[in-house]
C-alpha positions in Angstrom: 213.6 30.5 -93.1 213.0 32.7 -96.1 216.0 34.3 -96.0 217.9 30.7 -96.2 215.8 29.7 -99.1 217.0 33.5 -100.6 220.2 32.6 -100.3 219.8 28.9 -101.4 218.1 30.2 -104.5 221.5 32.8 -105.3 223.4 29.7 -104.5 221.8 27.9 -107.0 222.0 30.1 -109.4 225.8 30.9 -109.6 226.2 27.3 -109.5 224.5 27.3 -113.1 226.7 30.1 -114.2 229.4 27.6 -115.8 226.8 24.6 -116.5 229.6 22.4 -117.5 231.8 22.6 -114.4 228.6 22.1 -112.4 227.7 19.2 -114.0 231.2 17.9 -114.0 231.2 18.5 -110.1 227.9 17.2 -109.6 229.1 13.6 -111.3 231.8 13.0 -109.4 230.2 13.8 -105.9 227.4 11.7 -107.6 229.9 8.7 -108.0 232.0 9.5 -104.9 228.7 9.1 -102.6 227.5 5.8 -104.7 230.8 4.4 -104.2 231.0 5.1 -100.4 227.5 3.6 -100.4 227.6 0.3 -102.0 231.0 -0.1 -100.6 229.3 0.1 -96.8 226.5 -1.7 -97.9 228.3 -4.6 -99.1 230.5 -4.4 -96.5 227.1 -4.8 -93.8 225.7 -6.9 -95.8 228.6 -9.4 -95.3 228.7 -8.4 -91.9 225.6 -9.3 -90.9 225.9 -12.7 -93.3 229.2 -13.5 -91.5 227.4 -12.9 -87.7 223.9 -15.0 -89.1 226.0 -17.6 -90.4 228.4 -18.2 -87.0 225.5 -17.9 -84.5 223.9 -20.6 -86.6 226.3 -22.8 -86.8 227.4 -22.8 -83.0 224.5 -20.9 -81.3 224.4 -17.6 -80.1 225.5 -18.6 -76.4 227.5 -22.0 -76.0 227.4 -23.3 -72.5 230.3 -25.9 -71.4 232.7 -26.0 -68.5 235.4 -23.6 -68.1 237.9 -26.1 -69.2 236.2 -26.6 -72.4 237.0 -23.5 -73.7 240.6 -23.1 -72.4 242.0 -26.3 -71.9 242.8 -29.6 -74.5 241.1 -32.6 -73.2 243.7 -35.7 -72.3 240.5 -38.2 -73.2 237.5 -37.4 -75.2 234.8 -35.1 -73.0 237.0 -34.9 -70.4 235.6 -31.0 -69.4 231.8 -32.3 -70.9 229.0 -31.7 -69.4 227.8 -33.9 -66.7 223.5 -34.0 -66.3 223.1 -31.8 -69.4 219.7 -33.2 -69.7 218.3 -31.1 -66.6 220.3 -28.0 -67.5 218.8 -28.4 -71.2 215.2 -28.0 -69.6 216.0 -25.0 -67.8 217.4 -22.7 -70.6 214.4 -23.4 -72.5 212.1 -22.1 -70.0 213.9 -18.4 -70.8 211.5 -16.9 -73.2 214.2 -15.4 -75.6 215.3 -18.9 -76.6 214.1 -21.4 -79.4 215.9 -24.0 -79.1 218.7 -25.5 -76.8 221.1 -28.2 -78.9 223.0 -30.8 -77.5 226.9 -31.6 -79.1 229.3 -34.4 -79.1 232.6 -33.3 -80.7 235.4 -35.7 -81.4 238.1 -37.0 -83.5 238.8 -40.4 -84.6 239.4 -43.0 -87.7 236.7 -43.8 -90.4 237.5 -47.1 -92.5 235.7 -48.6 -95.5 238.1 -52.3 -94.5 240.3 -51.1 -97.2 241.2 -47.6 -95.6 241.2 -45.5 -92.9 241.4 -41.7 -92.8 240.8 -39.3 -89.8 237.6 -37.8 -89.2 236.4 -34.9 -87.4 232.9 -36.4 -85.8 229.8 -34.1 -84.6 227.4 -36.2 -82.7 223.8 -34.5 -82.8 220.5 -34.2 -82.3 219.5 -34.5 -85.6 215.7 -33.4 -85.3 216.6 -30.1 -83.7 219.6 -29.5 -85.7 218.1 -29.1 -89.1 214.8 -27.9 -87.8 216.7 -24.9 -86.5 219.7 -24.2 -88.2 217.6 -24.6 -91.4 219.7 -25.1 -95.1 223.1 -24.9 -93.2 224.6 -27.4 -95.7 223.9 -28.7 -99.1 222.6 -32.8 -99.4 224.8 -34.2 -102.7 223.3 -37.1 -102.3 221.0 -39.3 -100.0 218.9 -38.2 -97.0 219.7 -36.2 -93.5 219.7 -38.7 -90.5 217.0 -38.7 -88.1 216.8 -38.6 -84.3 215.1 -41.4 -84.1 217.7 -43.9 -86.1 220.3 -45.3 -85.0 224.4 -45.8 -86.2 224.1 -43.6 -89.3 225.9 -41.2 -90.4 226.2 -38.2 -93.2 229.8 -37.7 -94.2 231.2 -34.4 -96.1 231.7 -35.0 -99.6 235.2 -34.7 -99.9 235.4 -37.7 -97.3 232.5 -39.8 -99.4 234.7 -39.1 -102.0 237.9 -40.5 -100.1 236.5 -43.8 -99.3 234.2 -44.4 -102.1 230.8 -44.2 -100.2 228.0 -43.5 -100.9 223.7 -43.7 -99.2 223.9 -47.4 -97.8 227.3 -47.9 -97.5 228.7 -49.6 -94.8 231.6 -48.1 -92.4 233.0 -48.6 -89.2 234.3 -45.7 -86.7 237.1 -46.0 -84.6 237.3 -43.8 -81.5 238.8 -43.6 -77.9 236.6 -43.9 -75.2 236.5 -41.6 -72.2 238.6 -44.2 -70.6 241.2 -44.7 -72.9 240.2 -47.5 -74.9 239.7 -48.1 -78.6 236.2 -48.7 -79.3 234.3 -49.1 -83.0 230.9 -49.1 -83.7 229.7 -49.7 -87.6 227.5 -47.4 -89.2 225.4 -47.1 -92.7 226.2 -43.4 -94.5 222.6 -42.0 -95.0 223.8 -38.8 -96.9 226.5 -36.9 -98.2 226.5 -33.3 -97.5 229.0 -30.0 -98.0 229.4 -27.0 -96.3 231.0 -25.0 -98.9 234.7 -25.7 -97.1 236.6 -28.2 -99.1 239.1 -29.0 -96.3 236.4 -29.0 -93.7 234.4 -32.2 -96.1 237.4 -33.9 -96.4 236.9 -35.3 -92.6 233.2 -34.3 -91.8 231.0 -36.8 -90.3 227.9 -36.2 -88.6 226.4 -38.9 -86.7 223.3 -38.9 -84.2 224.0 -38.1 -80.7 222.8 -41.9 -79.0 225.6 -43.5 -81.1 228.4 -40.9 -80.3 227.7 -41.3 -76.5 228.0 -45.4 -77.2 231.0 -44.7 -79.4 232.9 -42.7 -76.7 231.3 -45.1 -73.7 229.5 -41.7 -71.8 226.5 -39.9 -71.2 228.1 -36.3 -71.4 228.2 -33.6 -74.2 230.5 -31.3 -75.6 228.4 -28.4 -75.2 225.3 -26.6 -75.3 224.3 -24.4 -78.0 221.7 -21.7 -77.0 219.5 -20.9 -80.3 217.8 -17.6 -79.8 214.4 -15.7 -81.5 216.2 -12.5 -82.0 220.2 -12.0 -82.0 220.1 -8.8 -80.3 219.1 -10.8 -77.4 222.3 -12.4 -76.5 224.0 -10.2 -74.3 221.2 -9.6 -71.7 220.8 -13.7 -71.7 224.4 -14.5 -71.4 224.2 -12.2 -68.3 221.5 -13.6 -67.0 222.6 -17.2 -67.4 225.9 -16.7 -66.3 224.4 -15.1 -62.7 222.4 -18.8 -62.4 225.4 -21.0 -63.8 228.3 -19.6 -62.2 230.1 -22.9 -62.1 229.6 -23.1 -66.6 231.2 -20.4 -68.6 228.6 -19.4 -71.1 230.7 -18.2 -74.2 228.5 -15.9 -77.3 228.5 -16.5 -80.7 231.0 -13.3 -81.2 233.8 -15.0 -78.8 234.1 -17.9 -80.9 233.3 -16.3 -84.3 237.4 -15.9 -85.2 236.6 -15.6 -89.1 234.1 -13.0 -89.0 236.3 -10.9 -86.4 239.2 -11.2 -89.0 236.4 -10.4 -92.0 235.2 -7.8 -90.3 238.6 -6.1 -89.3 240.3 -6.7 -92.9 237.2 -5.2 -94.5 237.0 -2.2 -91.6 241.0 -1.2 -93.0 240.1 -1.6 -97.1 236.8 0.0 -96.9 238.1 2.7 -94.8 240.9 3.5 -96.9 238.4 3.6 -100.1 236.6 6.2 -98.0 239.0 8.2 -96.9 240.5 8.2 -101.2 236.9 8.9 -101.9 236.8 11.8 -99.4 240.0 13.5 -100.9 238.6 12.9 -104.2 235.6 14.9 -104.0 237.3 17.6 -101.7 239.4 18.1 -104.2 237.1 18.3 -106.9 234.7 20.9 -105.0 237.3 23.0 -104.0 238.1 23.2 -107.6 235.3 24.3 -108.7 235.1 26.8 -106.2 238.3 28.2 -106.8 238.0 28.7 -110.6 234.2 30.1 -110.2 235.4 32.7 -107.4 238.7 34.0 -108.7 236.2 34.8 -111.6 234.0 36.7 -110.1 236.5 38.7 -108.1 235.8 41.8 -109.3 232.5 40.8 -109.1 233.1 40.2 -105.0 235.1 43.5 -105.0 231.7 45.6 -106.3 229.8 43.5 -103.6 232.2 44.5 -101.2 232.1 48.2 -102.1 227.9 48.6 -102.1 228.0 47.3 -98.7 228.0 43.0 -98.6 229.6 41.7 -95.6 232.4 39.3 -96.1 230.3 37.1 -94.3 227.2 37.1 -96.2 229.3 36.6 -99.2 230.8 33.9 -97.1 227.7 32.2 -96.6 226.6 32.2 -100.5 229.5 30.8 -101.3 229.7 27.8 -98.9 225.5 27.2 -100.0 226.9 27.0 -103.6 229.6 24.2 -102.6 226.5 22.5 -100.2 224.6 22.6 -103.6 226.9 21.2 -105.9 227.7 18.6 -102.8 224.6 17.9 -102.0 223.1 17.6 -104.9 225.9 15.4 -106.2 225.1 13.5 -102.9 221.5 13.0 -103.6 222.1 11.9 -107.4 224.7 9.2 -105.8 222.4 7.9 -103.0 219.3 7.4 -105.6 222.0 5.6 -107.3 223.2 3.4 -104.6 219.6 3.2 -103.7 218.7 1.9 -107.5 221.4 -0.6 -107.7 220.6 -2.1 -104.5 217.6 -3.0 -105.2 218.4 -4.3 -108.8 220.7 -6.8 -107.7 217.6 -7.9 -105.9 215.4 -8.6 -108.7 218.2 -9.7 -110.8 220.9 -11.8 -108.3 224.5 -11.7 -109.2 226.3 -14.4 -108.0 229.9 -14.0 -106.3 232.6 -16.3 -107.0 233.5 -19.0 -104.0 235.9 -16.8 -101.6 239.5 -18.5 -100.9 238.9 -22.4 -99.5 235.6 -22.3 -100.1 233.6 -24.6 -102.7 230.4 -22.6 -103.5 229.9 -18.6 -104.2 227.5 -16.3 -102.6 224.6 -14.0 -104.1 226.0 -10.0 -104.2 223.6 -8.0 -102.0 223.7 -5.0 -100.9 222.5 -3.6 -97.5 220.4 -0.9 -97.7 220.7 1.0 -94.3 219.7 4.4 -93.4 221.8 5.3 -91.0 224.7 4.8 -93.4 222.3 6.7 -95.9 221.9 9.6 -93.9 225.9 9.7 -92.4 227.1 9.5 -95.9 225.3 12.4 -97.3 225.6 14.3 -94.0 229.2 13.7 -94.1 229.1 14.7 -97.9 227.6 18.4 -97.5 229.7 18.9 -94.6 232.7 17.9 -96.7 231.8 20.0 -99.8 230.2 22.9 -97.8 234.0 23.2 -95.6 236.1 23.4 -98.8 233.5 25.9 -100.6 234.1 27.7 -97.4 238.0 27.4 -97.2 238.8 28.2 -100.8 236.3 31.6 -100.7 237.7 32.9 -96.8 240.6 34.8 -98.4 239.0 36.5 -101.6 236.1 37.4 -99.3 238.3 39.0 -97.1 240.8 40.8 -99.5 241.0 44.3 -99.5 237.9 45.7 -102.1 240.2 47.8 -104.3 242.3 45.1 -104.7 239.1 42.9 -105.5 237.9 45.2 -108.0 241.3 45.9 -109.8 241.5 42.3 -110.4 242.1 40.8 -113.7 
């Protein structure tokens, strides 16, 4: 171990030979690393927002009949569940899950008597909902509904908009049955709500699960939606409930989550491509360095060579200069990272709304130590290979032609 720290200390030293190239080196593995890091981070960071914010909207398991998921229904809740009531009790007995929410989804008109648009109707549970989902969408105007009343309705804001409503105005809904017949029930809008999708509020209505089933002229629903305690329960669950509902195909949140699969791939390519430019970058840059402070010290290798130095051992001071000026550059750029994390923190930045979208998002970024400690890992490796690769042949050249070196 002293030996190491020997050799560390040399290293150190003939980094500070030319301060100016050191410090030149240092800045730009010292920006190289930060960038890698707060690109990861806010790449996690949306990850993980992306996975929170698709578990919560369907659940982290869905359970539904296999037709559900693979086939279109010729009549509404044509592949719903049949006694969902009894199948409701006995998820919730499994002590990874919160909460187990019932869901009517259909299609149909909404009129004000003067027009009619298409809407795109969730029948709920309303108590459980918004206890568990929490601040999924923003209230414009007016109150949520409540379990416990009856033919109301919150419609998206674009579709308020549409027909001119507004809290305590009157509507009907116009729906098929699961027979085939037209059926219309009125309703009073309680609230006007929007979840940040401008194309998804022009036809949102969310009405309370008693009046859907009445609407549609059945007692079955859509789906289940599993709400869990802790995400990285899913898979194990799934299994489980899959084994004791073999006849139900129990879907997880990742199966249905298509925009944070497509997120998550389209930021997987750019990010790694700013990596891999970042990479080259500070190869480059080391072995730079490297190159100019050994071809002028040649002769100064040759007289090492000739009182007895092994090319290795010159080797090996060499790579620990590049690990040095890598590393160090490394550290600077993760205390960095590190400082700007935590900054957006106490001061939040606010994102601009992403395309279709009506409201931006606060710019965090994750801070995670196992991308901490791959980054700088992968750093020293990195500078410590090209230190090595640029020293291996003037190491290794003859020592009078070292020493006659100019």
């Amino acid at each position: 171990m002293s030996a190491l720290m020997k050799w560390m200390h040399f290293a150190w030293l003939n980094a500070l030979r030319n301060k100016r190239r050191s410090a030149v080196t240092l800045a730009i593995a010292a920006l190289g690393t930060a960038g890698l890091l707060l690109a990861g981070g806010f790449a996690l960071f949306t990850y993980e927002s992306l996975a929170q914010s698709a578990a919560r909207s369907t659940g982290h398991l869905v359970l539904g009949t296999p037709a559900q998921f693979s086939q279109d229904e010729d009549t509404p809740l044509q592949h719903g569940l049949d006694d969902w009531q009894a199948l409701r009790k006995t998820v919730l007995l499994e002590p990874e899950v919160r909460q187990v929410l019932p869901r009517v989804e259909f299609t149909g008109l909404i009129s004000n008597g003067e027009k009619s648009t298409v809407m795109v109707a969730n029948g709920i549970d309303a108590d459980a909902e918004f206890a568990v989902k929490g601040p999924f969408l923003q209230l414009k105007s007016g109150e949520v509904i409540m379990s416990r009343e009856r033919l109301v309705v919150m419609l998206g804001e674009g579709l308020a908009k549409s027909l001119k409503a507004e809290p305590g105005s009157n509507l009907t809904l116009l729906a098929s049955t699961t027979a085939g017949a037209l059926n219309a029930v009125d309703v009073t809008v309680r609230g006007v709500v929007s979840t940040g999708i401008a194309e998804l509020d022009k036809r949102l209505v969310y009405v309370d699960l008693p009046s859907a089933q009445a609407l549609l002229a059945t007692e079955r629903v859509s789906t289940l939606g599993v709400f869990l305690k802790d995400m990285a329960s899913t898979g194990p669950l799934q299994q489980r409930l899959q084994s004791a509902h073999s006849s139900l195909q129990i879907k997880t949140w990742l199966d249905l989550a298509t925009f944070y699969k497509a997120v998550r791939d389209l930021y997987n390519r750019i990010f790694g491509a700013l990596g891999l430019i970042i990479a080259l970058i500070v190869l480059f840059v080391v072995a730079n360095a490297m190159a100019m402070a050994i071809i002028e010290r040649t002769r100064e290798i040759g007289t090492l060579r000739a009182l007895g130095t092994t090319p290795r051992q010159l080797l090996t001071t060499l790579s620990l200069e590049g690990l040095v000026l890598g590393g160090g550059g490394a550290l600077l750029g993760a205390l960095l990272a590190l400082g700007i994390s935590v900054l957006l923190l106490v001061v939040p930045v606010n994102m601009p709304p992403p395309p279709g979208s009506t409201k931006g998002y606060p710019l965090n970024i994750a801070i995670d130590g196992s991308l901490y400690a791959w980054t700088l890992l992968a750093m020293l490796l990195l500078t410590g290979l090209s230190a090595a690769l640029v020293a291996r042949r003037t190491v290794h050249q003859p020592v009078v032609q070292a020493l006659a070196h100019v």
